[in-house]
MOPAC internal coordinates of N, CA, C and O (Angstrom, degrees):
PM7 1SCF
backbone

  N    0.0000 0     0.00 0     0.00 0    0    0    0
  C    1.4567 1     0.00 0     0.00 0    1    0    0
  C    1.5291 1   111.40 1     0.00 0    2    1    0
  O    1.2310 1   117.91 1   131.41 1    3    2    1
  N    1.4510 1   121.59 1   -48.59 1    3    2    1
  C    1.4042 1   128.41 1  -152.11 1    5    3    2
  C    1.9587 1    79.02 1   -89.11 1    6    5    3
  O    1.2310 1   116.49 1   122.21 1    7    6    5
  N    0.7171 1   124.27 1   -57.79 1    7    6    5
  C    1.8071 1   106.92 1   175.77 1    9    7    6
  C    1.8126 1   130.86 1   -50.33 1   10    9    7
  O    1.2310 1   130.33 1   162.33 1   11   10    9
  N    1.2729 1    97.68 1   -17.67 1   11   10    9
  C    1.6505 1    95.76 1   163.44 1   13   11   10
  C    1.3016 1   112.20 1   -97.50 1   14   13   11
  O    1.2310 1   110.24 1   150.96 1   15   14   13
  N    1.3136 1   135.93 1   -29.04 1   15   14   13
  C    1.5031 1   136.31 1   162.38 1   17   15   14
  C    1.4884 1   111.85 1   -57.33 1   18   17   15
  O    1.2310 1   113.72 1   150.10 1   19   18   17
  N    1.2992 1   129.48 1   -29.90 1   19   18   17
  C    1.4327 1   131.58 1  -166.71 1   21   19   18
  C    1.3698 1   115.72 1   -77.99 1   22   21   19
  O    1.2310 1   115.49 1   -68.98 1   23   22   21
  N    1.2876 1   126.16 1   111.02 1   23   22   21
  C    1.3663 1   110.76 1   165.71 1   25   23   22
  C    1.4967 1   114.87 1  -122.10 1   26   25   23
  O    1.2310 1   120.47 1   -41.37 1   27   26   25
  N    1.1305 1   116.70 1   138.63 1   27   26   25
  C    1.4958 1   128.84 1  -157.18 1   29   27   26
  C    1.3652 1   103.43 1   -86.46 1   30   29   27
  O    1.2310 1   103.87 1   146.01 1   31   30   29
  N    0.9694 1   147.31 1   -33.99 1   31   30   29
  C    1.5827 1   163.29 1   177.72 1   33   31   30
  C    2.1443 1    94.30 1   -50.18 1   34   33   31
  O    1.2310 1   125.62 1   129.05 1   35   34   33
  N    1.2491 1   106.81 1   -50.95 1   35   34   33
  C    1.5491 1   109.78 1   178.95 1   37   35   34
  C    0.9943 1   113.32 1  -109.88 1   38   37   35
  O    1.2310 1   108.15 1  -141.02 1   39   38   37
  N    1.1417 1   139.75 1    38.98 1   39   38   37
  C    1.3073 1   151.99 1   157.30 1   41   39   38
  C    1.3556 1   144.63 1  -118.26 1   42   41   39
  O    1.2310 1   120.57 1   -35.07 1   43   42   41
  N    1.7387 1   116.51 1   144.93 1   43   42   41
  C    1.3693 1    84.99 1  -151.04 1   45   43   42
  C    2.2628 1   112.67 1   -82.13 1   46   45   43
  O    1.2310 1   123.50 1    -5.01 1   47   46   45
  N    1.0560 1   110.89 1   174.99 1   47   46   45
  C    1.3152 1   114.46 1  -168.59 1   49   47   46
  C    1.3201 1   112.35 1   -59.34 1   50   49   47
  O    1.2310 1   128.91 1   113.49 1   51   50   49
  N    1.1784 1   100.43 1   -66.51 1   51   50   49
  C    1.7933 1   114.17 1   174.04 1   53   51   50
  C    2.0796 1   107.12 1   -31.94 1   54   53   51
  O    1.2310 1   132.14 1   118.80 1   55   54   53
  N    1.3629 1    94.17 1   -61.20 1   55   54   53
  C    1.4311 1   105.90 1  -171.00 1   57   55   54
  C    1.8891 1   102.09 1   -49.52 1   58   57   55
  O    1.2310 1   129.64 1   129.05 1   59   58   57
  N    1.6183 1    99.03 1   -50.95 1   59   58   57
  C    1.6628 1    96.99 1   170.83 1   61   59   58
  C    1.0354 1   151.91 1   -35.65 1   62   61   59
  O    1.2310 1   135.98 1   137.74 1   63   62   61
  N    1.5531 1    86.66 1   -42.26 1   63   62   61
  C    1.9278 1   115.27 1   176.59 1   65   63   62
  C    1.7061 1    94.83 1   -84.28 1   66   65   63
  O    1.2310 1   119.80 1   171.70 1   67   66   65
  N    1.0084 1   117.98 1    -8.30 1   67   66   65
  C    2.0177 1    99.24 1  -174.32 1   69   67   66
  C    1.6877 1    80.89 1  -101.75 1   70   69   67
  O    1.2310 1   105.13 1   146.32 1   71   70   69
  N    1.3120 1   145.13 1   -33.68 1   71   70   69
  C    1.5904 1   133.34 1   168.56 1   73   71   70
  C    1.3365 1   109.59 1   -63.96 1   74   73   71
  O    1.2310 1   112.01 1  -177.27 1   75   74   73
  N    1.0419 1   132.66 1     2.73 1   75   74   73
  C    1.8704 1   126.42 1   174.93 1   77   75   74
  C    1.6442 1    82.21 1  -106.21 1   78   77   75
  O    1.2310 1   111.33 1   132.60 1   79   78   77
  N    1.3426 1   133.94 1   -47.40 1   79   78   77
  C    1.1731 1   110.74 1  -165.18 1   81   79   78
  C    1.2369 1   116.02 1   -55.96 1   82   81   79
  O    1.2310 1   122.14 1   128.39 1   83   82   81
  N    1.1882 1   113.50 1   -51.61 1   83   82   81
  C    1.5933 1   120.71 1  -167.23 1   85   83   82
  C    1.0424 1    93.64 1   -78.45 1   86   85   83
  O    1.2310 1   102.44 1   149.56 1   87   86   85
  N    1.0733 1   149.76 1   -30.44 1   87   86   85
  C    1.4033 1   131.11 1   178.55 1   89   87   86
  C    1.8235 1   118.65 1   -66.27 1   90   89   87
  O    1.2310 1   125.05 1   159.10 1   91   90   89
  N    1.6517 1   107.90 1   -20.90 1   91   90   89
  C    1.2275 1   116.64 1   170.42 1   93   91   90
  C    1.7723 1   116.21 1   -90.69 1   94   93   91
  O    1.2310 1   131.83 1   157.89 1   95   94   93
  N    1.2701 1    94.75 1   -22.11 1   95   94   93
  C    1.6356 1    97.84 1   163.30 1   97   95   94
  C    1.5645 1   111.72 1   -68.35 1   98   97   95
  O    1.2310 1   118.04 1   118.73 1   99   98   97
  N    0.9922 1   121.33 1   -61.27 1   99   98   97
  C    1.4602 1   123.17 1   172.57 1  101   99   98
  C    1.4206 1   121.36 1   -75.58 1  102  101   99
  O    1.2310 1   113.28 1  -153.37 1  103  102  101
  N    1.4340 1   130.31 1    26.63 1  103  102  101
  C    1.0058 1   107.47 1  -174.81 1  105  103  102
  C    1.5583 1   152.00 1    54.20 1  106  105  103
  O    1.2310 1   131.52 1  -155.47 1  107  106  105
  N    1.4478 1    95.36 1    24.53 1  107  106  105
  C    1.4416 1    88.40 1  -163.57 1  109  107  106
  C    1.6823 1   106.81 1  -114.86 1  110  109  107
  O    1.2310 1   126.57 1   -95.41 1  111  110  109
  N    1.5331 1   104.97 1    84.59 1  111  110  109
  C    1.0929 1   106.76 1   166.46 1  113  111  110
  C    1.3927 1   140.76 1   -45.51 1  114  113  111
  O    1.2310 1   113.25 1   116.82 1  115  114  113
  N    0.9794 1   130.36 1   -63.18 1  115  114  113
  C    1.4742 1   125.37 1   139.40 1  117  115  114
  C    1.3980 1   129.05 1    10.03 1  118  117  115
  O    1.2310 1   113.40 1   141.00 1  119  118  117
  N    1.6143 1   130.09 1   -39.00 1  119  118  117
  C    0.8706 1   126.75 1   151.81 1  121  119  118
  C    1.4363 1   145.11 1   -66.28 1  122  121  119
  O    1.2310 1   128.92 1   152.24 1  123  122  121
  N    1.6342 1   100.42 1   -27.76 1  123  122  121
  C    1.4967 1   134.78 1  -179.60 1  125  123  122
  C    2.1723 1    93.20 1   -64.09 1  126  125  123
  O    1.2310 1   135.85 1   129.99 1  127  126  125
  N    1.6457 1    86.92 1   -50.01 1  127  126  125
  C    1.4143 1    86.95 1  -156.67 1  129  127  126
  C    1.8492 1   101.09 1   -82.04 1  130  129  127
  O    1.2310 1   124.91 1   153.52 1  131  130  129
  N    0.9188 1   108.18 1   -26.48 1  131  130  129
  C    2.2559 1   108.55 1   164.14 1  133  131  130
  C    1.4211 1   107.01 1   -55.16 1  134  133  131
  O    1.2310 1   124.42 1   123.26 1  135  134  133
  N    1.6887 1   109.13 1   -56.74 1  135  134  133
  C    1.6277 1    92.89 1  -179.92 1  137  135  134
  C    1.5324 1   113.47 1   -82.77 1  138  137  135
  O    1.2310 1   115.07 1   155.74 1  139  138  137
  N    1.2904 1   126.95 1   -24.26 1  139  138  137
  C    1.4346 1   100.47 1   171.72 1  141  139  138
  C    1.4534 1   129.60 1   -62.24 1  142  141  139
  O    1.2310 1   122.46 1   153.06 1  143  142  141
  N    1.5433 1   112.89 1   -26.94 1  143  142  141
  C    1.2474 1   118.61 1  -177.10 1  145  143  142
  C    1.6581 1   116.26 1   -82.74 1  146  145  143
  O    1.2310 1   120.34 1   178.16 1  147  146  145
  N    1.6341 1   116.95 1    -1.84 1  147  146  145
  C    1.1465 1   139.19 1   162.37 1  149  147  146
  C    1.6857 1   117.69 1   -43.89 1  150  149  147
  O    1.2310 1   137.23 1   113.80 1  151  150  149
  N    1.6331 1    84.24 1   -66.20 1  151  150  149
  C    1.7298 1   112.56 1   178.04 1  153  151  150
  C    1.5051 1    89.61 1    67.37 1  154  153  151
  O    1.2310 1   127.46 1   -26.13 1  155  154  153
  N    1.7696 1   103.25 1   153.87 1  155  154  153
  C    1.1533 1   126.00 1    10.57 1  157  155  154
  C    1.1929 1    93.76 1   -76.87 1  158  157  155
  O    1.2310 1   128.44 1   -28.70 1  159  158  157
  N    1.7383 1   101.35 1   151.30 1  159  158  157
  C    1.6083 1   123.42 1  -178.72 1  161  159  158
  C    2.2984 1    82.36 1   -81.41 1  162  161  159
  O    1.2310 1   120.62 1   131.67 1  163  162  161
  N    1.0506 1   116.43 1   -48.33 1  163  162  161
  C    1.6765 1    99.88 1  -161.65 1  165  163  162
  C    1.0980 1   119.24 1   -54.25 1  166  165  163
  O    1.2310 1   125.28 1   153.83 1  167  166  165
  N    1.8145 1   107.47 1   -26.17 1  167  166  165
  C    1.3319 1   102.33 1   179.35 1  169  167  166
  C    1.2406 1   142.42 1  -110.32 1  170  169  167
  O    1.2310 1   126.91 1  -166.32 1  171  170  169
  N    1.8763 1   104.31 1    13.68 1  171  170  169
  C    1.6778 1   128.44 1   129.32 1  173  171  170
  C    1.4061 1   106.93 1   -62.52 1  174  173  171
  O    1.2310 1   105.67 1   130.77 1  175  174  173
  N    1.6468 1   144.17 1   -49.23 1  175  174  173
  C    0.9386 1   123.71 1  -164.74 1  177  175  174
  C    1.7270 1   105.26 1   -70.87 1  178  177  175
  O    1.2310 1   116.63 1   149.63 1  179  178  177
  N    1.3306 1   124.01 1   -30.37 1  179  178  177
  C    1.5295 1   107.78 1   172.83 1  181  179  178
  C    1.5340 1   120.12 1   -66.36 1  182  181  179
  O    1.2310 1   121.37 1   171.12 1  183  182  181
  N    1.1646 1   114.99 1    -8.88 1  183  182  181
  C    1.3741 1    98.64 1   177.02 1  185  183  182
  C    1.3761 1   108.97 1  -107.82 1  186  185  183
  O    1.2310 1    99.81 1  -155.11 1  187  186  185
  N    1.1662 1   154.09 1    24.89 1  187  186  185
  C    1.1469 1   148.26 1   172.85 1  189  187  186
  C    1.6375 1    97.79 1  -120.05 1  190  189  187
  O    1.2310 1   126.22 1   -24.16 1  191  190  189
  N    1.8789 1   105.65 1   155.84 1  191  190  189
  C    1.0630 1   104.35 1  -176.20 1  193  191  190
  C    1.3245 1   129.04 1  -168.33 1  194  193  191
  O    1.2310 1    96.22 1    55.64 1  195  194  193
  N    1.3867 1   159.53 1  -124.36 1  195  194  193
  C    1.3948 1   142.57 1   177.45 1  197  195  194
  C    1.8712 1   107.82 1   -85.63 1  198  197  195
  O    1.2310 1   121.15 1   156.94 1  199  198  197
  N    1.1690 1   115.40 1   -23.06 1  199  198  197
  C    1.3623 1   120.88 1   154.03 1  201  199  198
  C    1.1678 1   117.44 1   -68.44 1  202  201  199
  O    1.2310 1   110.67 1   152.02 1  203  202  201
  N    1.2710 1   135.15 1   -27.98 1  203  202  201
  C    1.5698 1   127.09 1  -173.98 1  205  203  202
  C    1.8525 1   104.27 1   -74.18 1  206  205  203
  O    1.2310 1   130.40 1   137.94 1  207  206  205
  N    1.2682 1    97.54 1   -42.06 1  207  206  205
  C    1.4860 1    89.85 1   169.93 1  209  207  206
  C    1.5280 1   138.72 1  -103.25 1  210  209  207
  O    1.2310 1   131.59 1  -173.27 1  211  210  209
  N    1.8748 1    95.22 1     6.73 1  211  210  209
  C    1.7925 1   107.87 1   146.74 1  213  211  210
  C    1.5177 1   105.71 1   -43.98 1  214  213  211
  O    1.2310 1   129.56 1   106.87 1  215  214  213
  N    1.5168 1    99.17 1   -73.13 1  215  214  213
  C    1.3475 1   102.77 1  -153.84 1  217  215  214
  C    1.7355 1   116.01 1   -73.19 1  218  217  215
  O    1.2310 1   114.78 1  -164.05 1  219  218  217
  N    1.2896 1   127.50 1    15.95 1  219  218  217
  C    1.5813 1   121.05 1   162.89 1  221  219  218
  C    1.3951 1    85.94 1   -94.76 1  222  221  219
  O    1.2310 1   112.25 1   116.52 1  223  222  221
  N    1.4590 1   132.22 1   -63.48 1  223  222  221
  C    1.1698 1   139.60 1  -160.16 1  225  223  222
  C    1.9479 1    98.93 1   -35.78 1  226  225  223
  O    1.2310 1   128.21 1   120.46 1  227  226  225
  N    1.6089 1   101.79 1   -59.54 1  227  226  225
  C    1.7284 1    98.46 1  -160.46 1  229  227  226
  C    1.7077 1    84.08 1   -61.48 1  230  229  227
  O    1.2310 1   112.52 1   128.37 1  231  230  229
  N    1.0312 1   131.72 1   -51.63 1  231  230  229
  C    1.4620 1   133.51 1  -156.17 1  233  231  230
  C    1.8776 1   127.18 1   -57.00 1  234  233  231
  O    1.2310 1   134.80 1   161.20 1  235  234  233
  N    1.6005 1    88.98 1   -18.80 1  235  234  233
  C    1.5882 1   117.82 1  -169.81 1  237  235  234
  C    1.2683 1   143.92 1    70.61 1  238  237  235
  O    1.2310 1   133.89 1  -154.40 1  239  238  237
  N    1.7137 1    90.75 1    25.60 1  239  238  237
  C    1.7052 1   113.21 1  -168.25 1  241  239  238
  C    1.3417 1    98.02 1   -80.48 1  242  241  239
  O    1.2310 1   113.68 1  -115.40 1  243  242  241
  N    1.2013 1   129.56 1    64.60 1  243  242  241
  C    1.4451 1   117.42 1   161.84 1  245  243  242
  C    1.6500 1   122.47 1   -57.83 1  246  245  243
  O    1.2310 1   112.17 1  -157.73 1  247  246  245
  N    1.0255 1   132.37 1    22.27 1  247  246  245
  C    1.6473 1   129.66 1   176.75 1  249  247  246
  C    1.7421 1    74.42 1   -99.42 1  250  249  247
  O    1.2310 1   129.37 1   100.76 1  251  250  249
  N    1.6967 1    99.55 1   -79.24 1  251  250  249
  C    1.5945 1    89.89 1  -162.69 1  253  251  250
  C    1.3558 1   125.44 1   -53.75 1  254  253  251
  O    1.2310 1   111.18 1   167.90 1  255  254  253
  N    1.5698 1   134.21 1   -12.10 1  255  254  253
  C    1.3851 1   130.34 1   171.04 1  257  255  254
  C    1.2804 1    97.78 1   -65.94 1  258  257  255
  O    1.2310 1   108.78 1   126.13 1  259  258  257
  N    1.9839 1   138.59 1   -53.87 1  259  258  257
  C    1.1823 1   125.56 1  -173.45 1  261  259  258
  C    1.4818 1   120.03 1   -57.13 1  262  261  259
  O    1.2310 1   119.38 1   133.55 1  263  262  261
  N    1.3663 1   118.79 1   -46.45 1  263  262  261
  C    1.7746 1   128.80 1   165.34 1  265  263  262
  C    1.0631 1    93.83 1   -23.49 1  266  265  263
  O    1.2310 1   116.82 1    98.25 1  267  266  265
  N    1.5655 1   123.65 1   -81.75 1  267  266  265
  C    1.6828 1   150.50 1  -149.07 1  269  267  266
  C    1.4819 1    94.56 1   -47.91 1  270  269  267
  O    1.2310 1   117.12 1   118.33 1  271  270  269
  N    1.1398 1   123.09 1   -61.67 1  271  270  269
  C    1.7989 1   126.39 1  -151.03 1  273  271  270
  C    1.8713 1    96.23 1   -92.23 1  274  273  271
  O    1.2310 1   122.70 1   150.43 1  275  274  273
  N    1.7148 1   112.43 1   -29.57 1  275  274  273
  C    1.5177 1    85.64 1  -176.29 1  277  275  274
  C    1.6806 1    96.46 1   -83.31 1  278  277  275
  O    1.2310 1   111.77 1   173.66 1  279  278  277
  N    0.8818 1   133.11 1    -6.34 1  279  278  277
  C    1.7822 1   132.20 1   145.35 1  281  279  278
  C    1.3619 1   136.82 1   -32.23 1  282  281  279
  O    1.2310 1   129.40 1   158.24 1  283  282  281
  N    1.4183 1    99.50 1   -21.76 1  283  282  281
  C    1.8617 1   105.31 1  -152.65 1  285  283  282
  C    1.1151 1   136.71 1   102.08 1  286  285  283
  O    1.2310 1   122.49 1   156.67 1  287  286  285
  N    1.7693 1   112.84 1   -23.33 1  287  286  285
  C    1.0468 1   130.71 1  -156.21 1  289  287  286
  C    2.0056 1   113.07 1   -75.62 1  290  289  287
  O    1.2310 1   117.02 1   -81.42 1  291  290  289
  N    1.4019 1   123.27 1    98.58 1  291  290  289
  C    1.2881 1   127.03 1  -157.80 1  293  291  290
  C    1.2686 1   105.44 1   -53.26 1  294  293  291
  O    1.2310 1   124.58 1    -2.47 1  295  294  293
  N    1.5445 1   108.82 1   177.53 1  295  294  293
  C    1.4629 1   116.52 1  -176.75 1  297  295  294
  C    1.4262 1    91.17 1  -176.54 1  298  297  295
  O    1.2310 1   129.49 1   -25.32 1  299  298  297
  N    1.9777 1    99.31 1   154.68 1  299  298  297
  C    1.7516 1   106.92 1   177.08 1  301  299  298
  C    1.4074 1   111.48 1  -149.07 1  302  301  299
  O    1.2310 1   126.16 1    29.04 1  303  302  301
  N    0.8817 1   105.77 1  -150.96 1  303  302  301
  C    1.7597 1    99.74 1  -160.51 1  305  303  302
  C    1.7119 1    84.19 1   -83.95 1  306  305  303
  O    1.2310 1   110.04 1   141.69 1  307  306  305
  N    1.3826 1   136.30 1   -38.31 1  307  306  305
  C    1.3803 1    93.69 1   174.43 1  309  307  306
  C    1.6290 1   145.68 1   -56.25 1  310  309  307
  O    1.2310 1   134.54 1   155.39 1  311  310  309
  N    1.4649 1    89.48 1   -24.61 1  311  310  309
  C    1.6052 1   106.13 1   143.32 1  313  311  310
  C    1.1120 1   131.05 1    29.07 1  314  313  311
  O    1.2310 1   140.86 1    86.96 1  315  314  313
  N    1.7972 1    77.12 1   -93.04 1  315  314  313
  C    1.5564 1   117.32 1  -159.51 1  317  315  314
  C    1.5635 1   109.22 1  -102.45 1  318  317  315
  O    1.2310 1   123.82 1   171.12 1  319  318  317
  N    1.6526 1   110.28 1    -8.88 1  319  318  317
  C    1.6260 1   116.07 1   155.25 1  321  319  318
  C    1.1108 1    94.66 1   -81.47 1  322  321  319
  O    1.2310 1    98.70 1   159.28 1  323  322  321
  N    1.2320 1   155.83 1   -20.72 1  323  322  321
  C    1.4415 1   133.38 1  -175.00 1  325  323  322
  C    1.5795 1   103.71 1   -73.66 1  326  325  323
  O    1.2310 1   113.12 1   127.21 1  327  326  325
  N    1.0742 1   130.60 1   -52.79 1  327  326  325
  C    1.0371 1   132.77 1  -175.21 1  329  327  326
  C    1.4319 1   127.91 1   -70.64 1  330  329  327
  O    1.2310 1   133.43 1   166.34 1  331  330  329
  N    1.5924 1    91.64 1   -13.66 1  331  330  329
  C    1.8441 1    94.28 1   176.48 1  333  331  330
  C    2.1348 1    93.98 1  -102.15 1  334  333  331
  O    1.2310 1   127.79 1   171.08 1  335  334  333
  N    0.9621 1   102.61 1    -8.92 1  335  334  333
  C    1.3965 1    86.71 1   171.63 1  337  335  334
  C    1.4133 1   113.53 1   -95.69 1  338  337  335
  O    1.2310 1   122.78 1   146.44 1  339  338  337
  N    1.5506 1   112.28 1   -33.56 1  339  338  337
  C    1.5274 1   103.24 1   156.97 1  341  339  338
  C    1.5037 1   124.66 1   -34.44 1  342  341  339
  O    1.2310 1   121.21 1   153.46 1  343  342  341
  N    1.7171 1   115.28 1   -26.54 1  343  342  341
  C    1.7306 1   106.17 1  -144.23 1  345  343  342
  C    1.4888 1   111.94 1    74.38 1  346  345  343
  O    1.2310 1   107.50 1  -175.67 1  347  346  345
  N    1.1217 1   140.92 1     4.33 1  347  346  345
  C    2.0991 1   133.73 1   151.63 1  349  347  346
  C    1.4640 1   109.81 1   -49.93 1  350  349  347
  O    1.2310 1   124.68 1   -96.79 1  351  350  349
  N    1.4157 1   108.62 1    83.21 1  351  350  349
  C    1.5190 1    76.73 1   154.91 1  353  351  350
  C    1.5936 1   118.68 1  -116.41 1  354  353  351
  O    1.2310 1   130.15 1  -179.72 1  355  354  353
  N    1.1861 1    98.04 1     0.28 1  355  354  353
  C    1.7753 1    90.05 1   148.00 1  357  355  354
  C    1.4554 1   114.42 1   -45.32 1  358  357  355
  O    1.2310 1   124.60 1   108.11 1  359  358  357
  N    1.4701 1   108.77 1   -71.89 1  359  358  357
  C    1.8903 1   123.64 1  -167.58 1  361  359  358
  C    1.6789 1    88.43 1   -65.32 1  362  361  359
  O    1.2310 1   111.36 1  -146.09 1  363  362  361
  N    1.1257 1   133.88 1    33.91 1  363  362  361
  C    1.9222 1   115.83 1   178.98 1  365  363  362
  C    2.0590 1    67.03 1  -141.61 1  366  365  363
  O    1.2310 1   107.62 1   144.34 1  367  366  365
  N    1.2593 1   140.70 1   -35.66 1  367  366  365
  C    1.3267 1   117.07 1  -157.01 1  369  367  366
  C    1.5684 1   100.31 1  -100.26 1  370  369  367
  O    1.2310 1   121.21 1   168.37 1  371  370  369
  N    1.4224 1   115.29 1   -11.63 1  371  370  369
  C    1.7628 1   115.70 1   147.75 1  373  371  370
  C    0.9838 1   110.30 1   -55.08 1  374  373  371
  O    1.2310 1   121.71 1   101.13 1  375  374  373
  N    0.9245 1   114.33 1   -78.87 1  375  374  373
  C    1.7618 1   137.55 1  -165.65 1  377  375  374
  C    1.4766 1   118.13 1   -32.96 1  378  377  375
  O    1.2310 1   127.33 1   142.15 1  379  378  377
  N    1.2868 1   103.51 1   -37.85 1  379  378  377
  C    1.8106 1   128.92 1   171.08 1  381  379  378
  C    1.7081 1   118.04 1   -61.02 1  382  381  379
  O    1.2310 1   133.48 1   126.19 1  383  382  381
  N    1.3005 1    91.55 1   -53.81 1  383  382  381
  C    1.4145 1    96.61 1   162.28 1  385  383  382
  C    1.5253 1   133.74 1   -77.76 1  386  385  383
  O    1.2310 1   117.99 1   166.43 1  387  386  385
  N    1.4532 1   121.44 1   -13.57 1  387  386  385
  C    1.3205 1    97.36 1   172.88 1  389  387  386
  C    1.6149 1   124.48 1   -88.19 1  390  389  387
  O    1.2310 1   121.03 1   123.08 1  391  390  389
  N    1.0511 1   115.63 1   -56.92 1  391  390  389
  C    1.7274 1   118.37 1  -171.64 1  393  391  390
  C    1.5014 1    99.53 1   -69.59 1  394  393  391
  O    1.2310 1   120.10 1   180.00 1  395  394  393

């Protein structure tokens, strides 16, 4: 519901970046892919950030961690503690292989 009411264009930024979070906590790609296809893609890509893909990573959304990173979307070695403290080790045996 709260993703078809949302539009990012009138909204404020801060509030944006806490809707990518939860949307990466829950997995819900779908949202990633409404506002990217919104555009501007640069100014979704400024608001997302090494937390956006903590939290799929701890969560084990590996679809949306891959979306996230072939995006631009950064990531760091907490990352990859998110995901080993989740228990991912699928999303820790992705994760291994790309960078």
């Amino acid at each position: 519901y709260w993703s078809r009411k949302f539009n990012v264009h009138q909204t404020d930024p801060e509030v944006v970046k806490h809707v990518l979070y939860v949307a990466a906590r829950h997995g819900y790609l779908q949202v990633f892919e409404k506002y990217w296809s919104q555009g501007p893609q640069e100014k979704l890509s400024k608001l997302w950030d090494k937390e956006t893909c903590s939290w799929a990573a701890f969560h084990g959304h590996l679809e949306v961690l891959k979306w996230l990173r072939a995006k631009g979307c950064p990531w760091d070695i907490q990352t990859s503690a998110a995901a080993a403290y989740g228990v991912h080790l699928e999303v820790l045996q992705w994760m291994r292989g790309q960078d």
